[in-house]
C-alpha positions as CSV (number, residue, x, y, z in Angstrom):
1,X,95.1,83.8,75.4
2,X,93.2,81.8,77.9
3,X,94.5,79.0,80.1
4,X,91.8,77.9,82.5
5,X,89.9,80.5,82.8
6,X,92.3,83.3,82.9
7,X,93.7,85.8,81.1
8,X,97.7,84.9,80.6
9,X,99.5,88.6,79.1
10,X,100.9,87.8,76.2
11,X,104.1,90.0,76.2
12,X,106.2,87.8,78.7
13,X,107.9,84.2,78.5
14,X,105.2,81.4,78.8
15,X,107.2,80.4,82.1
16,X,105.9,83.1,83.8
17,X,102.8,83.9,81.9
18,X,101.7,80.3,83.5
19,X,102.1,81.8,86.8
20,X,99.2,84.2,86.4
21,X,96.7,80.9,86.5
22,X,96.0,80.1,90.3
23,X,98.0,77.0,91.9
24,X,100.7,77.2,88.9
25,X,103.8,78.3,90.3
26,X,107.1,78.8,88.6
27,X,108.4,75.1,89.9
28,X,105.4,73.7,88.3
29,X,105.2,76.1,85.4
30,X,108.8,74.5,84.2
31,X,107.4,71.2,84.7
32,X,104.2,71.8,82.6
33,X,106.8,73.5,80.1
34,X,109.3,70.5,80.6
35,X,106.5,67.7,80.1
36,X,105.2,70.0,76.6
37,X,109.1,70.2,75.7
38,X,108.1,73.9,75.1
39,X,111.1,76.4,75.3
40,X,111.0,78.7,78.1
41,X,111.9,81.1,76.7
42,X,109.2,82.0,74.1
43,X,106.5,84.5,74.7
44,X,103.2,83.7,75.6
45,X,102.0,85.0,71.9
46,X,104.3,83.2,69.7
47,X,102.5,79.8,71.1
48,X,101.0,77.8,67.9
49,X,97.9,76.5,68.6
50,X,98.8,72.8,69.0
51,X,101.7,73.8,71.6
52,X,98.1,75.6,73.7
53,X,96.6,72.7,73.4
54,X,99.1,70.4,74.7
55,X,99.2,72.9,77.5
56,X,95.8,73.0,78.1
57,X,95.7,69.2,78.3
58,X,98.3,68.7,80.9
59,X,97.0,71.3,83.5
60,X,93.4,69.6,83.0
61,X,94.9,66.2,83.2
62,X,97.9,66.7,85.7
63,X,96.8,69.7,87.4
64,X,93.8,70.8,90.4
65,X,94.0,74.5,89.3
66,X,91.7,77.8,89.6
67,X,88.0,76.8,91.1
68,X,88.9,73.6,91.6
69,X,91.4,74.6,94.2
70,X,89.8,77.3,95.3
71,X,87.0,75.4,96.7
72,X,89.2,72.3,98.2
73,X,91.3,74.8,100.1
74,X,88.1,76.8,101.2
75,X,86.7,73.0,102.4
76,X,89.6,72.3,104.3
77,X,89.9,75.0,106.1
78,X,86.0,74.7,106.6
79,X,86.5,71.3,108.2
80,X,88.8,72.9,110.5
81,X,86.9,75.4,111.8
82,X,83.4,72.6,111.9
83,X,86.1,69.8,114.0
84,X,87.4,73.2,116.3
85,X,90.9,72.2,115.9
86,X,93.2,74.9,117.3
87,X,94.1,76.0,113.7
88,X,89.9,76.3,112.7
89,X,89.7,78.2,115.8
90,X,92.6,80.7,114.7
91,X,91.3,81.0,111.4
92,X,87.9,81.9,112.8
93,X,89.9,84.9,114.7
94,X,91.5,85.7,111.8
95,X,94.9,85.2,113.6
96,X,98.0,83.4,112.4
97,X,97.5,79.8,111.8
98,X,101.4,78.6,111.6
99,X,102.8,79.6,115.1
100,X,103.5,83.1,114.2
101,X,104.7,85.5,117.3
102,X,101.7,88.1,117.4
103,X,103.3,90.5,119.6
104,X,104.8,92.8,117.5
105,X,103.7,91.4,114.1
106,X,100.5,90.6,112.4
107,X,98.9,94.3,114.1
108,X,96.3,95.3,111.4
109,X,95.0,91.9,111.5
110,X,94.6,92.0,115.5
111,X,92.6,95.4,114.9
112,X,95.9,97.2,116.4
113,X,97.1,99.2,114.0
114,X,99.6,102.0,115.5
115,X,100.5,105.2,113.7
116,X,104.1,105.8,114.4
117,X,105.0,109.5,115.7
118,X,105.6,112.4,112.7
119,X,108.1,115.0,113.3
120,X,105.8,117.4,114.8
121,X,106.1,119.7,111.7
122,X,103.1,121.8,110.4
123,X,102.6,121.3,106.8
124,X,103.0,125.0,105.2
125,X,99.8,126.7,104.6
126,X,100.8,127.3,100.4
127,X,103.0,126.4,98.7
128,X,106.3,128.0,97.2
């Protein structure tokens, strides 16, 4: 079954088979479910075709959802970086944007990656 372009797995409850679509979170995955009066319980497969269709009405209606999103995320984050706001300018370092301490984490993404000290055992030649 497809819901906006994606593949939903058909073996788990339609509450969290909604998930798998990007920009539906559980919160608004009961909501969708809620609006539909779908239980939320049922699996993704035992949907009748008029219950998908209600579905697929309210996230197109209701819901900015996959590309959509995608791109109006990508285009705000692009006006950041054009207006060199201090938040463009840390995404253009690939740094946290939120205020996050950098000191001690966010290492890999600073390039810093440090391999903590082994035990200073030789792995055995064969095995036993």
């Amino acid at each position: 079954m497809r819901f906006a372009g994606v593949n939903i797995p058909d073996e788990k409850r339609i509450e969290v088979a909604l998930t798998y679509v990007y920009g539906i979170g559980l919160t608004t995955s009961k909501k969708i479910l809620t609006e539909a009066s779908i239980d939320f319980d049922k699996k993704a497969k035992t949907l009748s075709t008029k219950e998908m269709s209600l579905l697929k009405d309210i996230i197109d209606k209701n819901y900015r959802v996959e590309g959509d999103l995608r791109r109006e995320i990508f285009a705000n984050i692009k006006r950041l970086k054009d207006i060199k706001s201090y938040r463009g300018a840390r995404h253009l370092k690939k740094l946290p944007v939120r205020g996050q301490n950098t000191k001690h984490n966010s290492r890999t993404v600073r390039g810093n990656k440090r391999v903590t000290m082994t035990s200073g055992r030789k792995a055995s030649a064969q095995k036993t």
